[in-house]
Kinemage of the C-alpha trace (Angstrom):
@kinemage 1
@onewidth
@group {chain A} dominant
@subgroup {mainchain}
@vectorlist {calphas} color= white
{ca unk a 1} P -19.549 -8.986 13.081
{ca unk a 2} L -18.453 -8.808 9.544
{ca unk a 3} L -19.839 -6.369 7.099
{ca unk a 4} L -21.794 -8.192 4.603
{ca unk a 5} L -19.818 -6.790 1.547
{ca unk a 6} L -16.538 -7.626 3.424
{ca unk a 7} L -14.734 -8.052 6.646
{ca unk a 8} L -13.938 -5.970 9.196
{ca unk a 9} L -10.604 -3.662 9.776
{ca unk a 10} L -8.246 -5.334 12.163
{ca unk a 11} L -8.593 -4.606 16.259
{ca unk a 12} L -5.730 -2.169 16.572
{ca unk a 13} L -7.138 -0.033 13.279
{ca unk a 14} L -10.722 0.100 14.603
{ca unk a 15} L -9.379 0.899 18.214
{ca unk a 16} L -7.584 4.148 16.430
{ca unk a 17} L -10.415 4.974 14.013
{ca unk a 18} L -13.336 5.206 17.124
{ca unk a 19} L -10.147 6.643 19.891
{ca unk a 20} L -9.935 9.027 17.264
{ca unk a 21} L -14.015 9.647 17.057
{ca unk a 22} L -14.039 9.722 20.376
{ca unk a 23} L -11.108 12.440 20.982
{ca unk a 24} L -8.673 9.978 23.063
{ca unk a 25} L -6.112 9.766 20.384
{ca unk a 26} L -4.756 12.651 18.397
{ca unk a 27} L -3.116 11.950 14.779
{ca unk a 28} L 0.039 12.621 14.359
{ca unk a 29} L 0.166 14.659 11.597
{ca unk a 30} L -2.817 15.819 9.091
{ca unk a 31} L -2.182 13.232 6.515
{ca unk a 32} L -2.699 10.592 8.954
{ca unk a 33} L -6.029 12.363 10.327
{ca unk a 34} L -7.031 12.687 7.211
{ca unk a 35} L -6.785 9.124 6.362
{ca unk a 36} L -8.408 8.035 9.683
{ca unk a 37} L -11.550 10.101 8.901
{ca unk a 38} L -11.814 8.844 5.231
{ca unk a 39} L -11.311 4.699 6.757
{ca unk a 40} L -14.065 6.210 9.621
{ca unk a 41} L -16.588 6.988 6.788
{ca unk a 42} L -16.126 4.050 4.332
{ca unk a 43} L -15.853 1.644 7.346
{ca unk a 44} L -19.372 2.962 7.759
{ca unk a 45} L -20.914 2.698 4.295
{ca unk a 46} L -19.164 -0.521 4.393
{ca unk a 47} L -21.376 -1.264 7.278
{ca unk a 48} L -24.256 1.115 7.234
{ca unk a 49} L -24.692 1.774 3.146
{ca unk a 50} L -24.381 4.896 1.179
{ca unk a 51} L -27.257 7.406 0.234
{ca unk a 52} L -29.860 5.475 1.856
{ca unk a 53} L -29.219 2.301 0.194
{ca unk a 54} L -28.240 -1.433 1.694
{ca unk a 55} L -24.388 -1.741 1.504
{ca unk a 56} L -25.181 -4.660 -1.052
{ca unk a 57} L -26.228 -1.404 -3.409
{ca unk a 58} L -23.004 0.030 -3.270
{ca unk a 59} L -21.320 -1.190 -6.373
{ca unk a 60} L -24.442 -0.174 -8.164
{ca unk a 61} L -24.273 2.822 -7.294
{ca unk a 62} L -21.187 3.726 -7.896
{ca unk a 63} L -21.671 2.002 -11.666
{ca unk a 64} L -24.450 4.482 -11.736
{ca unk a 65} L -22.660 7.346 -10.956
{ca unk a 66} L -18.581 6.813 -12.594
{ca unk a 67} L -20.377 5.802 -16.243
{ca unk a 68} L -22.792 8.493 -16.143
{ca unk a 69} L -19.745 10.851 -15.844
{ca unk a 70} L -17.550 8.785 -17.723
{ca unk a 71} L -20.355 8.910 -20.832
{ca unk a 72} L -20.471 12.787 -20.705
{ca unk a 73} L -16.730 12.635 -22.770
{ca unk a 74} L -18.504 10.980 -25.375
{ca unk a 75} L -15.745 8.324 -26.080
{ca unk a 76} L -17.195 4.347 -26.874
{ca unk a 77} L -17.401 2.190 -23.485
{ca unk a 78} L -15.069 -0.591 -24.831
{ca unk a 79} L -12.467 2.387 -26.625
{ca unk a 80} L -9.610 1.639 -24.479
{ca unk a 81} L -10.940 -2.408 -23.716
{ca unk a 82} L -7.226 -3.401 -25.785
{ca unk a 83} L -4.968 -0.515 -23.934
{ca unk a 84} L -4.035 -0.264 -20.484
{ca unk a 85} L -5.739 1.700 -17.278
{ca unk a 86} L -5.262 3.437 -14.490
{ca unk a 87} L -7.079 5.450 -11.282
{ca unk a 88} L -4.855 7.606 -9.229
{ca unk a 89} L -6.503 7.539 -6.406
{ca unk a 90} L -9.541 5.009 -7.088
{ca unk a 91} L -11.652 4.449 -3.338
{ca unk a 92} L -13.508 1.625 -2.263
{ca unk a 93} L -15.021 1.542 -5.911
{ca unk a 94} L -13.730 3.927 -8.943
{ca unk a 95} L -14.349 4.579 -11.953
{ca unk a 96} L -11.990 1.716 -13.165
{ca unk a 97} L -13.683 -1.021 -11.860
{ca unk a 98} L -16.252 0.050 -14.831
{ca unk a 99} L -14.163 0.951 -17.430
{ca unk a 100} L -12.955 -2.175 -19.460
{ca unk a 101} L -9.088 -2.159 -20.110
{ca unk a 102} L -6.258 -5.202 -20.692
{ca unk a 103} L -4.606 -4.366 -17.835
{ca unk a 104} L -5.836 -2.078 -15.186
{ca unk a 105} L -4.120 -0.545 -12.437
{ca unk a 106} L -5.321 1.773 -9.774
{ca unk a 107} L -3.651 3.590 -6.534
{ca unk a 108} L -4.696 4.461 -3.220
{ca unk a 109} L -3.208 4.443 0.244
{ca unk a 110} L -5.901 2.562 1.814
{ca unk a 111} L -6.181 0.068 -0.574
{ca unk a 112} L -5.381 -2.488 1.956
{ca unk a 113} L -8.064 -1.474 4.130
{ca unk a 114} L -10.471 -1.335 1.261
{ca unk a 115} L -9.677 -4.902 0.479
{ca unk a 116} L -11.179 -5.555 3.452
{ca unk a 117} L -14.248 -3.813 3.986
{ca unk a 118} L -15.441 -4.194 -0.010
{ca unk a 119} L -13.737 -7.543 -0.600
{ca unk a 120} L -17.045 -9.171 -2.326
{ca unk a 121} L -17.680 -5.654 -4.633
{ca unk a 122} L -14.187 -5.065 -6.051
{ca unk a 123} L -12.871 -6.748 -9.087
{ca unk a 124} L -10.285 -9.768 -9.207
{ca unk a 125} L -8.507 -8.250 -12.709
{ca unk a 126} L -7.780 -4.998 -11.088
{ca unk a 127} L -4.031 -4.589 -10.176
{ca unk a 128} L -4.664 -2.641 -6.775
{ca unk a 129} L -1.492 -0.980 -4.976
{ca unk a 130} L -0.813 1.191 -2.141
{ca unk a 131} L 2.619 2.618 -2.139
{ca unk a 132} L 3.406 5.583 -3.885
{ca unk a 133} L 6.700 4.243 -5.403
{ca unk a 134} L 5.033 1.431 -7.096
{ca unk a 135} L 3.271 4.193 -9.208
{ca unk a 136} L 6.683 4.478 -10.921
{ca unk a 137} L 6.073 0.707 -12.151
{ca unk a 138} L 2.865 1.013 -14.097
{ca unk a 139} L 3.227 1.004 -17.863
{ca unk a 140} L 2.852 4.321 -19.428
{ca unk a 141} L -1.666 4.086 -19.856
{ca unk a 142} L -3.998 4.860 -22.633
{ca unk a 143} L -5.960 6.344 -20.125
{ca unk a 144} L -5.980 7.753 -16.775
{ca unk a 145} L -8.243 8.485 -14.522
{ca unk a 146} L -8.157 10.984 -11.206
{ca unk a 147} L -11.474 11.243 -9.783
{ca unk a 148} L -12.143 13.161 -6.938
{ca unk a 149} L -8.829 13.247 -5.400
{ca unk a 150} L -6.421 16.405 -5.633
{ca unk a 151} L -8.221 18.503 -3.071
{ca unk a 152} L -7.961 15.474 -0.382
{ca unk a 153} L -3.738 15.529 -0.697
{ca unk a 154} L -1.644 17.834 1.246
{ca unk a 155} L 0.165 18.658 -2.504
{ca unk a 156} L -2.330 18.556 -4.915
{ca unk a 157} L 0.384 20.289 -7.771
{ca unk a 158} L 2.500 17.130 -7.247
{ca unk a 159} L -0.319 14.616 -7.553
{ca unk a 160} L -1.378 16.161 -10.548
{ca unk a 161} L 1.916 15.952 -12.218
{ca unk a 162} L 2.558 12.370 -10.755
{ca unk a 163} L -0.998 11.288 -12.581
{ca unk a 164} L -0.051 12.946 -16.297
{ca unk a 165} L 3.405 11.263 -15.895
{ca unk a 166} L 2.216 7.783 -16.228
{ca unk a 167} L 0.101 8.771 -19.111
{ca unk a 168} L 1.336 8.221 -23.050
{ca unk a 169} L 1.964 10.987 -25.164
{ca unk a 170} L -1.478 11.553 -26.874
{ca unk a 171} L -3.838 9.171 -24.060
{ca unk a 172} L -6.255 9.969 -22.767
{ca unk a 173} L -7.159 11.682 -18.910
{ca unk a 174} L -10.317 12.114 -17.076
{ca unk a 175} L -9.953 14.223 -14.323
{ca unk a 176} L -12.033 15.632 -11.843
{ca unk a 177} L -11.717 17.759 -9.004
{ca unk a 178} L -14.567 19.351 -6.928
{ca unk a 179} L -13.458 22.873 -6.662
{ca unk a 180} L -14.004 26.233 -4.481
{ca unk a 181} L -14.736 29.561 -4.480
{ca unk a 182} L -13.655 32.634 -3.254
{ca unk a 183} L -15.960 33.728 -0.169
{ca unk a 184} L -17.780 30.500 0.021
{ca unk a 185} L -16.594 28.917 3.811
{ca unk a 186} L -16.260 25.215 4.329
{ca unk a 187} L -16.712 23.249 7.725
{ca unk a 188} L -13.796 22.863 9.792
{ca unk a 189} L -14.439 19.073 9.492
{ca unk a 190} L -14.593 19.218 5.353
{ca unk a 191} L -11.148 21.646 5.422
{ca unk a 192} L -9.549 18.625 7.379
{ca unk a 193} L -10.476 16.179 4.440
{ca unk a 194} L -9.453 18.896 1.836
{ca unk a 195} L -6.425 20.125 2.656
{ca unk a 196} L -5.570 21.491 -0.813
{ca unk a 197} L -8.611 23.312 -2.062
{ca unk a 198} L -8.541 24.442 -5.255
{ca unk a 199} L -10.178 27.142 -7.612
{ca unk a 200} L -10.791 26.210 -10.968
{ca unk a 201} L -8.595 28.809 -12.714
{ca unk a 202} L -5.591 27.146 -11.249
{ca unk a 203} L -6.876 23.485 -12.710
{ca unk a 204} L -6.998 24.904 -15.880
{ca unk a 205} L -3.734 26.474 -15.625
{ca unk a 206} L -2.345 23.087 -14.792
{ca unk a 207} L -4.208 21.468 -17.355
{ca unk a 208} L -2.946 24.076 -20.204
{ca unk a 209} L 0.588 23.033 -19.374
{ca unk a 210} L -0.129 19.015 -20.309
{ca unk a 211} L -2.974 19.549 -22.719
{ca unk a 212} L -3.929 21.358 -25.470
{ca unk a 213} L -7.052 19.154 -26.414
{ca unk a 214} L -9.815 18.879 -23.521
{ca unk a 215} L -13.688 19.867 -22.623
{ca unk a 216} L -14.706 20.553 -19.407
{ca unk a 217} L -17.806 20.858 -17.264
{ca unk a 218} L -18.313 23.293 -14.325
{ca unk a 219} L -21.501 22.951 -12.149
{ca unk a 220} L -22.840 26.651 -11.315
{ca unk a 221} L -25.070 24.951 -7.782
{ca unk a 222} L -22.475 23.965 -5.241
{ca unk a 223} L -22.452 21.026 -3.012
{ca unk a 224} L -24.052 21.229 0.926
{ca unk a 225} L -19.967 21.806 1.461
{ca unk a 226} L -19.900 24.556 -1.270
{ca unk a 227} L -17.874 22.658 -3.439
{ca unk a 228} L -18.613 22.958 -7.750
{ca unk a 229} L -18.178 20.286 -9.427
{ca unk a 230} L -15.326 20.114 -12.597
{ca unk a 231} L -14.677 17.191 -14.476
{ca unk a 232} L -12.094 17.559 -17.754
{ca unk a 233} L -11.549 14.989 -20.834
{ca unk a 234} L -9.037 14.920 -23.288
{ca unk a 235} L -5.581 14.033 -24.648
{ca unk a 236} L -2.096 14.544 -23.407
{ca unk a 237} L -0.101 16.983 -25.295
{ca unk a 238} L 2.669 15.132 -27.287
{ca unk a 239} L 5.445 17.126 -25.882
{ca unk a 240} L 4.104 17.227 -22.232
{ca unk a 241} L 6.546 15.691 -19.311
{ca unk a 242} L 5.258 16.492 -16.141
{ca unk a 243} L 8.551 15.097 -14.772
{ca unk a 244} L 10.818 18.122 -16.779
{ca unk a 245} L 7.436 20.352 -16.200
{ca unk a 246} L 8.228 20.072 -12.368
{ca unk a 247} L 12.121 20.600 -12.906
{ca unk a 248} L 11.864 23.078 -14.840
{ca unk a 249} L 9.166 25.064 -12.102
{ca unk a 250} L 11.915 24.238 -9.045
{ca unk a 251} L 15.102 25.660 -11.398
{ca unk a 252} L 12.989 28.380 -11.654
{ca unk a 253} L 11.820 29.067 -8.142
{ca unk a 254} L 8.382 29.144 -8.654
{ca unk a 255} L 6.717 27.989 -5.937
{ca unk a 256} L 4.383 24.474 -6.528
């Protein structure tokens, strides 16, 4: 049986994803359990539904929740409707699918699996693609989007980079990251799906480097994981290139 906002994974996948549930098949290396979990859980809302809600809900939901943050910057719904778009790192359903742009383009790994399981929520005019070198190919954007995403990659200093690169001088970035604290534990299970936590002094470090117009908000209540919530909005620095940024840090010795 199908789920009724898509199809189904093929055999072999699902045969990994519950052998991997069940303990009779180990992943090979963290990325890969990593990724298993993440297909376990959105197989499931696929399936199952999110928050309570009917998997038919789902793309309401998340319209709910990526324009309410997406309103907080204050910039016009339609202001980059002309210029191009991009999500590093988009899900089942990010923020792009709400944001209108002339060309849109958004990156995950498991977009082929996604394809599947949310084929009837996701949008025809959204250029979706899965390897990492194709990132290279999108235009430089008007705006980019990373939402939710460094602190699930097993380098979150090179994703980071990698997203500002593909941005114009002077576009715009939304980026948000849920971060950590000091003395606050995680679950074994949550550290497996964040394998780069980060605190938010070193995202603004980062973000210091590439821009020197932004806002920011920080939530003081953490999560049930004790994770705060830190979303930032604002222009890439003329003179920013992540790519010489990143040279520059390895000529140096300084470690990423």
């Amino acid at each position: 049986m199908n789920p009724p906002i898509g199809y189904d994974l093929d055999s072999a996948t699902v045969e990994k994803i519950l052998d991997f549930l069940s303990g009779k098949y180990v992943a090979v290396d963290p990325r890969e359990e990593s990724q298993l979990r993440e297909l376990a859980f959105w197989r499931w809302v696929a399936y199952e539904g999110y928050a309570g809600k009917s998997p038919e809900l789902f793309r309401e939901h998340q319209k709910e929740w990526m324009l309410g943050c997406y309103e907080k910057t204050g910039w016009a719904m339609d202001r980059f409707h002309a210029g191009t778009v991009y999500e590093l790192g988009c899900g089942p359903l990010g923020m792009i699918e709400f944001v209108p742009g002339s060309r849109r383009f958004a990156y995950d790994p498991l977009n082929a699996e996604y394809a599947k399981l949310f084929a009837k929520l996701r949008s025809n005019d959204v250029r979706y693609i899965t390897s990492k070198t194709e990132i290279d190919a999108i235009p430089l954007v008007d705006l980019g989007i990373c939402f939710n995403v460094l602190d699930h990659t097993e380098n979150a200093r090179e994703w980071f980079l990698l997203f500002f690169d593909r941005i114009k001088n002077g576009g715009a970035y939304l980026l948000q990251v849920n971060t950590v604290r000091n003395g606050l534990g995680r679950s074994d299970e949550h550290q497996k799906m964040h394998p780069s936590p980060l605190v938010v002094e070193t995202v603004l470090v980062w973000l210091n480097e590439v821009s020197s117009d932004y806002n920011y908000l920080l939530s003081d209540t953490p999560s049930d994981d004790n994770e705060f919530f830190f979303m930032a909005w604002g222009s890439k620095m003329d003179n920013a290139s992540p790519k010489k940024l990143r040279r520059s840090k390895m000529e140096a010795g300084v470690p990423e």
